[in-house]
Biopython code that builds the backbone (N, CA, C, O; Angstrom):
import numpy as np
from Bio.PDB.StructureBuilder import StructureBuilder

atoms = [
    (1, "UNK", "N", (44.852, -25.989, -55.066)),
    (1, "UNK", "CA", (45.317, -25.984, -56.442)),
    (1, "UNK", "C", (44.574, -24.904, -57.227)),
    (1, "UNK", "O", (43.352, -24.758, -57.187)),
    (2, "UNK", "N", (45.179, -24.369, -57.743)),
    (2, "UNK", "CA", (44.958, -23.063, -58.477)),
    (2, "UNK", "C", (44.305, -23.543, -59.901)),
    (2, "UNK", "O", (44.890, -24.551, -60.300)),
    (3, "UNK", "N", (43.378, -23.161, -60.684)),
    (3, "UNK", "CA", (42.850, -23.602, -61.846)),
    (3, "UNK", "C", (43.235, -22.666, -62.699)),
    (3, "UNK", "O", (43.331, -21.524, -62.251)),
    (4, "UNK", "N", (43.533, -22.897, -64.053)),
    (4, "UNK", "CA", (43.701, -22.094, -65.507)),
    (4, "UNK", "C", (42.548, -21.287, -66.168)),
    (4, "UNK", "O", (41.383, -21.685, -66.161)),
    (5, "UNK", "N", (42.688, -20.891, -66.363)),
    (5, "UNK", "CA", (41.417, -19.967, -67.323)),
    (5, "UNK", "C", (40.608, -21.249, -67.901)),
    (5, "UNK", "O", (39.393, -21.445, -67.887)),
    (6, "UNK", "N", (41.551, -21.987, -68.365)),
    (6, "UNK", "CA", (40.261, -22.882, -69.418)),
    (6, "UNK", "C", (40.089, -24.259, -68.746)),
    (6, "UNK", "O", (39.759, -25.277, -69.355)),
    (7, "UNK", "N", (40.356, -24.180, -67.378)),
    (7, "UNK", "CA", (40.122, -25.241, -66.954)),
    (7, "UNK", "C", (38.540, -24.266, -65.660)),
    (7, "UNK", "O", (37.942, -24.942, -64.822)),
    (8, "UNK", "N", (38.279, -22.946, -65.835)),
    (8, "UNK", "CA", (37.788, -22.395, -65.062)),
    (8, "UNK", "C", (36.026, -22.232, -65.574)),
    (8, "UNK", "O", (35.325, -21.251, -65.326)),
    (9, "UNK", "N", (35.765, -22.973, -66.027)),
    (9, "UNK", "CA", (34.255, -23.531, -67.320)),
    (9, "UNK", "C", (33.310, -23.070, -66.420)),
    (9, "UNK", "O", (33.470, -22.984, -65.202)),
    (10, "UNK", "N", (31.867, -22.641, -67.339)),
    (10, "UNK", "CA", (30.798, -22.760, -66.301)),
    (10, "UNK", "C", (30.163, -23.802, -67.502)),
    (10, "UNK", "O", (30.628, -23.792, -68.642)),
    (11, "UNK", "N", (28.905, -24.811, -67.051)),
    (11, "UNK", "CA", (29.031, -25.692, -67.878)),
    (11, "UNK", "C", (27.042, -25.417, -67.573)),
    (11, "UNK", "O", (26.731, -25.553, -66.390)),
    (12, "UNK", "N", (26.084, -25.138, -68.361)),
    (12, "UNK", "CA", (24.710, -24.471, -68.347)),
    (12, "UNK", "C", (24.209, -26.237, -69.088)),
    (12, "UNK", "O", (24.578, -26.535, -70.224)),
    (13, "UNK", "N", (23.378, -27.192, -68.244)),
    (13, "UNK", "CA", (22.934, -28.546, -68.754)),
    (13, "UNK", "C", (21.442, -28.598, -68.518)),
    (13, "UNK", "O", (20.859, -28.261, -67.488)),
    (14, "UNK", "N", (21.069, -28.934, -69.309)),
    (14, "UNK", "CA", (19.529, -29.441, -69.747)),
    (14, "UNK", "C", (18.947, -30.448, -70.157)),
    (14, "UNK", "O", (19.805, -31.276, -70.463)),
    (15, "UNK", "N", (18.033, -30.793, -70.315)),
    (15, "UNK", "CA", (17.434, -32.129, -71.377)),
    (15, "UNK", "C", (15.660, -31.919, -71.355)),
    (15, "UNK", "O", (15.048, -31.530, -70.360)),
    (16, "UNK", "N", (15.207, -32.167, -72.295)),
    (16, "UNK", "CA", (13.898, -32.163, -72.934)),
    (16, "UNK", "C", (13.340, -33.216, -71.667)),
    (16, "UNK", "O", (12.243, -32.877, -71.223)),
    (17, "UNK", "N", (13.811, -34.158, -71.181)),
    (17, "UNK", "CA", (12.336, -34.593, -70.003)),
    (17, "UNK", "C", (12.472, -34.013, -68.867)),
    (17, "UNK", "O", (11.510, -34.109, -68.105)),
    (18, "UNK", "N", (13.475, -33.374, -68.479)),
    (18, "UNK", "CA", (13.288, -32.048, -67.209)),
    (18, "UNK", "C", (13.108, -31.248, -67.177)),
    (18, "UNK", "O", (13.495, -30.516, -68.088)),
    (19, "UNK", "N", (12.439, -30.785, -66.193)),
    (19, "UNK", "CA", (11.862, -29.078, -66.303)),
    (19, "UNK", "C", (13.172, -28.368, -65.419)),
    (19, "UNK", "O", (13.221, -27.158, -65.199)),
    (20, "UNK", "N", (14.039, -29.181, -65.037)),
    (20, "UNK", "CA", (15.040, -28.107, -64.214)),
    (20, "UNK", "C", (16.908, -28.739, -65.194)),
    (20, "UNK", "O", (17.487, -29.670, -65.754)),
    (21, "UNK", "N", (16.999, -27.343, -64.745)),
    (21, "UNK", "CA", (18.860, -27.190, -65.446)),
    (21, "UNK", "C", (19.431, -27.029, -64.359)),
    (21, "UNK", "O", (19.013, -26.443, -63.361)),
    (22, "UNK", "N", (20.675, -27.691, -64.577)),
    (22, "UNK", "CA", (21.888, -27.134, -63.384)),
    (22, "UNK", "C", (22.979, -26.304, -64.155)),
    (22, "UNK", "O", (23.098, -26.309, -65.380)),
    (23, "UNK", "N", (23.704, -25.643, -63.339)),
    (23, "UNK", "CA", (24.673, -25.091, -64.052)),
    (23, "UNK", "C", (25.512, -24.972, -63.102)),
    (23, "UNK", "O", (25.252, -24.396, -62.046)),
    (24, "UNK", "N", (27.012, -25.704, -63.485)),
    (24, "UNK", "CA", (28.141, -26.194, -63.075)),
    (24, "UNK", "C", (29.052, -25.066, -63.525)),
    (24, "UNK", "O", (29.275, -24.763, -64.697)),
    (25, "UNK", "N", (29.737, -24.267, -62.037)),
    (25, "UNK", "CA", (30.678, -23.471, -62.342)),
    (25, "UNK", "C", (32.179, -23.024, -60.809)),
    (25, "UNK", "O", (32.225, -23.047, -59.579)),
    (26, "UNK", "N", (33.226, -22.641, -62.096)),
    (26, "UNK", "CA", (34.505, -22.528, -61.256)),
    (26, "UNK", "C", (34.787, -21.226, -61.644)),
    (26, "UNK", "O", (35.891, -20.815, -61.286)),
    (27, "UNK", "N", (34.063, -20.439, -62.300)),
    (27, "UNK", "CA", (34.562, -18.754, -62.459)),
    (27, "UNK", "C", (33.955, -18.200, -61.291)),
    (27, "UNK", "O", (32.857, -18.485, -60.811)),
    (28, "UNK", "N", (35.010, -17.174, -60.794)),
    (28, "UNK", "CA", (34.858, -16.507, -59.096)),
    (28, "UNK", "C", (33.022, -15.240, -59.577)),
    (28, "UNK", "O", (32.052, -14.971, -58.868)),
    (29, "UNK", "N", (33.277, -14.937, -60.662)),
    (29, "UNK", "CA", (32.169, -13.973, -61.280)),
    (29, "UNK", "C", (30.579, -14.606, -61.272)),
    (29, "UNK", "O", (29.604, -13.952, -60.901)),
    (30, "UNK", "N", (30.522, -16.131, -61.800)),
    (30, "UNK", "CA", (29.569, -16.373, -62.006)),
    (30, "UNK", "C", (29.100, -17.240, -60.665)),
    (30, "UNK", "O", (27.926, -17.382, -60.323)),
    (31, "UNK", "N", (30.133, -17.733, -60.051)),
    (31, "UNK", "CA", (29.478, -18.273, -58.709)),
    (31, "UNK", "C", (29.157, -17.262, -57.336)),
    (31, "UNK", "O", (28.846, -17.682, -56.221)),
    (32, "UNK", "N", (29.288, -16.120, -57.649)),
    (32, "UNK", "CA", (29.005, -14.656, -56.998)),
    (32, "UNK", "C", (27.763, -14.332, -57.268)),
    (32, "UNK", "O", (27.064, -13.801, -56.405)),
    (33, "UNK", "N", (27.198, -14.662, -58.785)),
    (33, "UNK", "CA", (26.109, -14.116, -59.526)),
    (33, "UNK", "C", (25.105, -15.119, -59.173)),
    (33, "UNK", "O", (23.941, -14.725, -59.110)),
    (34, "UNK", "N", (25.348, -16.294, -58.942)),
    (34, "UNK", "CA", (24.505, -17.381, -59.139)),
    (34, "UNK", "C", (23.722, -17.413, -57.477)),
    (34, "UNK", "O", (22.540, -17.448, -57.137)),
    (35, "UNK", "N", (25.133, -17.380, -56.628)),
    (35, "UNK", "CA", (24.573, -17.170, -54.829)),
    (35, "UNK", "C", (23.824, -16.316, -54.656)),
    (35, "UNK", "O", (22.945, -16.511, -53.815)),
    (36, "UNK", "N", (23.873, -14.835, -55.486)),
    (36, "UNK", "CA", (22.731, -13.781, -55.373)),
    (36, "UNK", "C", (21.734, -14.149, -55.538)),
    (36, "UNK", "O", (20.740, -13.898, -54.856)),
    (37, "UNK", "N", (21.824, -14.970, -56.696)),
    (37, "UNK", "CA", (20.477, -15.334, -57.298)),
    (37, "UNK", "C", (20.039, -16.175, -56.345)),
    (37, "UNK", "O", (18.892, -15.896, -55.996)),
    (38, "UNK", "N", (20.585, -17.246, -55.701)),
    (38, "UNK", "CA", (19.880, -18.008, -54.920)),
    (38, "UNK", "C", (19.219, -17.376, -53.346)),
    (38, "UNK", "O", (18.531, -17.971, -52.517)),
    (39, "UNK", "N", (19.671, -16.127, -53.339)),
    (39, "UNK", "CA", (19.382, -15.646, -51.983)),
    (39, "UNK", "C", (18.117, -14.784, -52.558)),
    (39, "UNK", "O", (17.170, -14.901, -51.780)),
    (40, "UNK", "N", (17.888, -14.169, -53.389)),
    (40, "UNK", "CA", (16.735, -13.243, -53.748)),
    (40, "UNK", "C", (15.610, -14.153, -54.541)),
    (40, "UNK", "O", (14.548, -13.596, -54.818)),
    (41, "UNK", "N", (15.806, -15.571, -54.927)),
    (41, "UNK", "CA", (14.566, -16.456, -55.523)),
    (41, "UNK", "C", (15.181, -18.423, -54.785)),
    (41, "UNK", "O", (16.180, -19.134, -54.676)),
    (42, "UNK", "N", (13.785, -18.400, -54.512)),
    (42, "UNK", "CA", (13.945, -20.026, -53.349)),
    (42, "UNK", "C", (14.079, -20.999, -54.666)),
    (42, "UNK", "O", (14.595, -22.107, -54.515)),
    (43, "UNK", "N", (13.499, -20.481, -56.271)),
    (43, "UNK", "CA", (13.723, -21.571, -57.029)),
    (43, "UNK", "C", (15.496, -21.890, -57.290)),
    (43, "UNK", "O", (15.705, -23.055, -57.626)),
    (44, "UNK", "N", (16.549, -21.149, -57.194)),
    (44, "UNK", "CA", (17.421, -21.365, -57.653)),
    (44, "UNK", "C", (18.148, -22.145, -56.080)),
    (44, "UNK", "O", (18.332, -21.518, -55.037)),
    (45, "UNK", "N", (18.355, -23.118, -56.221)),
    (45, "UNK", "CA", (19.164, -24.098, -55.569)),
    (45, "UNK", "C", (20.215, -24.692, -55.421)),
    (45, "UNK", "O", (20.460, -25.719, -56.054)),
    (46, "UNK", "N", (21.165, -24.087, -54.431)),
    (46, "UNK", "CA", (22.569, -24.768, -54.780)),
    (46, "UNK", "C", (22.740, -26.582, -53.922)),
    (46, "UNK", "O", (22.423, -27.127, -52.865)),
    (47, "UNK", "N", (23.530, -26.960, -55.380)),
    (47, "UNK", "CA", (22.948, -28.520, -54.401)),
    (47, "UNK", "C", (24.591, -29.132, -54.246)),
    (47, "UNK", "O", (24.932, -29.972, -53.413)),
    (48, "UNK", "N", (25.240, -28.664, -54.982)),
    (48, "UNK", "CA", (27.069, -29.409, -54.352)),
    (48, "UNK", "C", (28.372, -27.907, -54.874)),
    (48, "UNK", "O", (28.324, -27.100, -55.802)),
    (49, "UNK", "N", (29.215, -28.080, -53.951)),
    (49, "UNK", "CA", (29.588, -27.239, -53.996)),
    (49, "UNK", "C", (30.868, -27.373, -53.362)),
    (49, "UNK", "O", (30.693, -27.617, -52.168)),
    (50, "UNK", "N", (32.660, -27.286, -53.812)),
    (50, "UNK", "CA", (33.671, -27.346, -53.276)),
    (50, "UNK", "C", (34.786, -26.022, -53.136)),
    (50, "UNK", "O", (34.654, -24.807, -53.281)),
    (51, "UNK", "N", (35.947, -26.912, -52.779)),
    (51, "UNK", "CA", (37.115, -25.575, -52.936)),
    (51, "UNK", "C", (37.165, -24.562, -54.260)),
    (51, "UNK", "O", (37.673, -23.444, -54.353)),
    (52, "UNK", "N", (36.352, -25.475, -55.391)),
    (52, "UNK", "CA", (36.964, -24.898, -56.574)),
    (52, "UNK", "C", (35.463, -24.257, -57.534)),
    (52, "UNK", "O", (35.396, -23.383, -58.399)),
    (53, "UNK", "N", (34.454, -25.094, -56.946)),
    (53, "UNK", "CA", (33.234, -24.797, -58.116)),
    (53, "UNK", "C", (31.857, -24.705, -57.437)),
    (53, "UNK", "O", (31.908, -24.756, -56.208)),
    (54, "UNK", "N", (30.687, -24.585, -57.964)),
    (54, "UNK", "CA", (29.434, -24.684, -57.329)),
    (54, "UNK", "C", (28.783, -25.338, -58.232)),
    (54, "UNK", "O", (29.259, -25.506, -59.354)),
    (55, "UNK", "N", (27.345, -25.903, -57.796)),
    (55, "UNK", "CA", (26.241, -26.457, -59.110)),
    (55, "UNK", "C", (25.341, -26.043, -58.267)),
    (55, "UNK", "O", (25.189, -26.251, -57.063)),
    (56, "UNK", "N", (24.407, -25.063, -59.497)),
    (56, "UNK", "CA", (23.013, -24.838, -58.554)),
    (56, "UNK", "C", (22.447, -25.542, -59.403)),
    (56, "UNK", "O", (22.911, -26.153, -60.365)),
    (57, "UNK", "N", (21.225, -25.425, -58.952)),
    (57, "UNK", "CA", (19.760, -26.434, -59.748)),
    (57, "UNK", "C", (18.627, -25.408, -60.099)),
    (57, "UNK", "O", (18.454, -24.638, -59.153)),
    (58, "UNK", "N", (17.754, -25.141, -61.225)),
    (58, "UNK", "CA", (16.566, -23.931, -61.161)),
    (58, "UNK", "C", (16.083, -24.195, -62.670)),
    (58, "UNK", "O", (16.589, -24.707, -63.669)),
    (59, "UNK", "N", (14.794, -23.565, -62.328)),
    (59, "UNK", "CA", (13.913, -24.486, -63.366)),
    (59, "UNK", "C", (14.682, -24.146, -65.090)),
    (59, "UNK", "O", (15.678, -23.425, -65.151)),
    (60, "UNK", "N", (14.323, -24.506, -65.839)),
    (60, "UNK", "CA", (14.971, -24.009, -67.440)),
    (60, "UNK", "C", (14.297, -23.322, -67.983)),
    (60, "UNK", "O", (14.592, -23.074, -69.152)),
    (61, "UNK", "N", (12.974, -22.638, -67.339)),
    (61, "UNK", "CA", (12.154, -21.563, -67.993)),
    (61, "UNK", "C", (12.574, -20.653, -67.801)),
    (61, "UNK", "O", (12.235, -19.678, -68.471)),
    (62, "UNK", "N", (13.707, -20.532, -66.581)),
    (62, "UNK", "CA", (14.563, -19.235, -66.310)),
    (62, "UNK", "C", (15.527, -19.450, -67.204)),
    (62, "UNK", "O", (16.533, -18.875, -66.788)),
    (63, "UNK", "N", (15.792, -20.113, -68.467)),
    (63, "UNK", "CA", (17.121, -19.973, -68.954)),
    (63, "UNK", "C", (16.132, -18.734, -70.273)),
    (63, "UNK", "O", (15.015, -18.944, -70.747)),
    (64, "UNK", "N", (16.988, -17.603, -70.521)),
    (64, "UNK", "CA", (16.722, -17.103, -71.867)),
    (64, "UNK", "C", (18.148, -16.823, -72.632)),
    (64, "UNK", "O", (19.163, -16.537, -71.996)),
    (65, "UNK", "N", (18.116, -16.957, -74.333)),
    (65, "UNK", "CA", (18.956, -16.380, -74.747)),
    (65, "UNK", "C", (18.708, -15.296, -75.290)),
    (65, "UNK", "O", (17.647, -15.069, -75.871)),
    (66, "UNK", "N", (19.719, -14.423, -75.166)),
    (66, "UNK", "CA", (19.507, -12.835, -76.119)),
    (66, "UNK", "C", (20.883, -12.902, -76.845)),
    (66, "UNK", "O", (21.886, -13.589, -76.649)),
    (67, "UNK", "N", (20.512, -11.779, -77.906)),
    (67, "UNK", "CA", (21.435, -11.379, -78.773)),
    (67, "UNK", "C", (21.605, -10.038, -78.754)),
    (67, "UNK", "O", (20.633, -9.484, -78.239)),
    (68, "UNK", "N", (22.321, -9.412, -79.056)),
    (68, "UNK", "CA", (22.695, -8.212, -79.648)),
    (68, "UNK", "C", (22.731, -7.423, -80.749)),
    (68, "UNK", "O", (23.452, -7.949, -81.597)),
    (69, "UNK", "N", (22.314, -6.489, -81.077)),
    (69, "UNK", "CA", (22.229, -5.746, -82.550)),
    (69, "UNK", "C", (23.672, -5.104, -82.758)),
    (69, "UNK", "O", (24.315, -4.304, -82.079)),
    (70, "UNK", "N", (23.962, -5.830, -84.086)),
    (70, "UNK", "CA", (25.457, -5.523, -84.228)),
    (70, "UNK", "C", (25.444, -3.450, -84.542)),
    (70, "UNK", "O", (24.510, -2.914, -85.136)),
    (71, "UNK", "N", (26.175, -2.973, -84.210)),
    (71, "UNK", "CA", (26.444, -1.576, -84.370)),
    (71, "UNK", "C", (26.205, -1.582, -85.821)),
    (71, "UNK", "O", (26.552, -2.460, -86.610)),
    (72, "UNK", "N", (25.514, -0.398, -86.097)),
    (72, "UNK", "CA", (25.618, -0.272, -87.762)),
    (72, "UNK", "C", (26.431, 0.768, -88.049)),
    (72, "UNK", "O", (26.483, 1.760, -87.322)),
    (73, "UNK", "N", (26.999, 0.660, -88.922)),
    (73, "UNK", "CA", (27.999, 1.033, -89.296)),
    (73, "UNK", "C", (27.501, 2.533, -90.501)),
    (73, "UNK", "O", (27.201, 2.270, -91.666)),
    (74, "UNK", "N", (27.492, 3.765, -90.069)),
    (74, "UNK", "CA", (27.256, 4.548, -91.564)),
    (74, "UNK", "C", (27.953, 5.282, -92.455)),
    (74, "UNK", "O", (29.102, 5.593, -92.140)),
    (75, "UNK", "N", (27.540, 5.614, -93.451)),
    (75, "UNK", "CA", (28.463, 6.273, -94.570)),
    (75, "UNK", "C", (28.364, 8.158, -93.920)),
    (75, "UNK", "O", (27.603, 8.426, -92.990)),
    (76, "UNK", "N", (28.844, 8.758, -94.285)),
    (76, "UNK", "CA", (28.979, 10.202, -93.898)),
    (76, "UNK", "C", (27.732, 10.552, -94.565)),
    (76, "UNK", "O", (27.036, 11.362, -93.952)),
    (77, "UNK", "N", (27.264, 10.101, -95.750)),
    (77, "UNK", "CA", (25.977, 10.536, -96.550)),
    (77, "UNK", "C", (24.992, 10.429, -95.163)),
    (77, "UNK", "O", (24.635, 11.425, -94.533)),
    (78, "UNK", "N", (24.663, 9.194, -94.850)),
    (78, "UNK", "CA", (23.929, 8.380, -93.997)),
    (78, "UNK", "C", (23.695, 9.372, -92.570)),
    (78, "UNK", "O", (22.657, 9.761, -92.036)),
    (79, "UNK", "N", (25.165, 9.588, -92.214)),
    (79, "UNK", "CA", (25.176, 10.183, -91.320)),
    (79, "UNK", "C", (24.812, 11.966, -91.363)),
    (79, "UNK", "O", (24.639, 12.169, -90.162)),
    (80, "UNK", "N", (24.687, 12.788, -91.783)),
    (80, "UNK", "CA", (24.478, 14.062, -92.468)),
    (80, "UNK", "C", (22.827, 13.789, -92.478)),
    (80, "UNK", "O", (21.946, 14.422, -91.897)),
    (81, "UNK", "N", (22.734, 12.684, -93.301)),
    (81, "UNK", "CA", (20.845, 12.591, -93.616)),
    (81, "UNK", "C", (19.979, 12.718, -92.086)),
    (81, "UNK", "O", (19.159, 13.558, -91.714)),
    (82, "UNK", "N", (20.548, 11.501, -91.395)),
    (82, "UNK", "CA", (20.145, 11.376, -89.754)),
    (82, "UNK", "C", (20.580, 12.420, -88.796)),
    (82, "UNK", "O", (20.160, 12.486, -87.641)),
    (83, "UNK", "N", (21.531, 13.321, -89.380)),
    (83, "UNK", "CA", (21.598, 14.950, -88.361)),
    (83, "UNK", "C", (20.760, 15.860, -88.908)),
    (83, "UNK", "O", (20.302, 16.663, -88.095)),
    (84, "UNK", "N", (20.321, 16.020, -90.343)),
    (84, "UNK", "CA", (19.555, 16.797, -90.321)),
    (84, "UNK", "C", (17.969, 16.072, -89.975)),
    (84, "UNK", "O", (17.043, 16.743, -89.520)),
    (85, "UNK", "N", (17.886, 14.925, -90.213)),
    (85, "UNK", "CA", (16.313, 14.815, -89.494)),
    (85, "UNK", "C", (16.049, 14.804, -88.132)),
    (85, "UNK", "O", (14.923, 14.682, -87.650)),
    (86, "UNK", "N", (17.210, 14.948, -87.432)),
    (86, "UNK", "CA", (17.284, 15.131, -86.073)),
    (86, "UNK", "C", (16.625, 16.305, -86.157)),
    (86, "UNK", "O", (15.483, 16.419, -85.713)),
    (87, "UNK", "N", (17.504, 17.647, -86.935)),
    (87, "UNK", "CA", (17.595, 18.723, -86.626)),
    (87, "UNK", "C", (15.668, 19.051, -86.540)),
    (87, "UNK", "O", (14.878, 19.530, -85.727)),
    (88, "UNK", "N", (15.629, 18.508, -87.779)),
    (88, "UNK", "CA", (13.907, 19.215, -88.418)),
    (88, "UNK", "C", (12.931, 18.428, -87.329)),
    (88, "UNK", "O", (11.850, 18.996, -87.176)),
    (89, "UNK", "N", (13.104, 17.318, -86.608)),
    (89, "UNK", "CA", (12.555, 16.831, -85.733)),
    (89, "UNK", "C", (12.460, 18.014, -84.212)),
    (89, "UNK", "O", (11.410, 18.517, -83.813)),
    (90, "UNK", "N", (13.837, 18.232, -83.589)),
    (90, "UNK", "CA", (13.694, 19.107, -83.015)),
    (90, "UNK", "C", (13.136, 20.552, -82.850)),
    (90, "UNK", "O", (12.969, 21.200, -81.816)),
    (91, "UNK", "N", (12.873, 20.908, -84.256)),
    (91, "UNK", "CA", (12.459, 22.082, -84.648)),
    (91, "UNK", "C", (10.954, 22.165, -84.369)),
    (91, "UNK", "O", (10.343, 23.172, -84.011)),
    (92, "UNK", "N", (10.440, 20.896, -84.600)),
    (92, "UNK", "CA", (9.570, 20.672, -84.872)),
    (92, "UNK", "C", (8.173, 20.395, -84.096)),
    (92, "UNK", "O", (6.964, 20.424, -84.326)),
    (93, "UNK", "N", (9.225, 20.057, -82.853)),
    (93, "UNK", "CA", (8.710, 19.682, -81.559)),
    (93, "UNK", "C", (9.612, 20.364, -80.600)),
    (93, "UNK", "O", (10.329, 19.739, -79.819)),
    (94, "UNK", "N", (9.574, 21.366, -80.657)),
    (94, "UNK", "CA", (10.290, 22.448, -79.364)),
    (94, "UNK", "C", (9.978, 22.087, -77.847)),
    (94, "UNK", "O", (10.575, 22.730, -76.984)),
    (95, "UNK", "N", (9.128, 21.153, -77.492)),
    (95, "UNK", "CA", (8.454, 21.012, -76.046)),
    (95, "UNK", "C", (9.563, 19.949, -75.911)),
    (95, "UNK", "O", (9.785, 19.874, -74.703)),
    (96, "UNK", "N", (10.296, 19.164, -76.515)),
    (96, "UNK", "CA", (11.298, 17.764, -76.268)),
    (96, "UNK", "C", (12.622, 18.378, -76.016)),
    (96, "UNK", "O", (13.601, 17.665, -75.795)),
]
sb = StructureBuilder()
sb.init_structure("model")
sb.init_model(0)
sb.init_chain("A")
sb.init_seg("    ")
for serial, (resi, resn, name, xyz) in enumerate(atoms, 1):
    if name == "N":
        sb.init_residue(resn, " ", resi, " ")
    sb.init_atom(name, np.array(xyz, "f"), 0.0, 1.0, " ", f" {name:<3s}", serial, name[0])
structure = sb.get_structure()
């Protein structure tokens, strides 16, 4: 049986009295990513696993979140100001 996009979840679970997370998944991408991981570190553990999904097990000190810095956006002023301090920078330091 073939699964839907939104039936295709990876599902990342935790709780404050364990030191280990599992993370439950049916996307072909992240259960590719996750087997790597389990072949290059002995902490990440796959413990059930079928036709359709995997669950590994690994501690939650490996979980981090990051963010991204949204693009900033500039005015032509903005932009003109930051080409010429490029420019006088380069000038300035001829060895770069």
């Amino acid at each position: 049986m073939k699964l839907t996009k939104e039936e295709m979840e990876t599902i990342i679970r935790f709780d404050e009295s364990s030191q280990t997370a599992t993370v439950y998944t049916c996307s072909r991408a992240w259960k590719t990513k996750f087997r790597k991981l389990a072949e290059q570190n002995k902490a990440f553990k796959l413990i059930d696993q079928d036709a359709e999904s995997v669950t590994f097990e690994f501690p939650k000190s490996l979980i981090t979140i990051r963010s991204r810095k949204v693009k900033r956006e500039l005015t032509e002023e903005e932009r003109q100001k930051l080409s010429e301090r490029m420019k006088q920078n380069i000038a300035n330091n001829p060895s770069n």
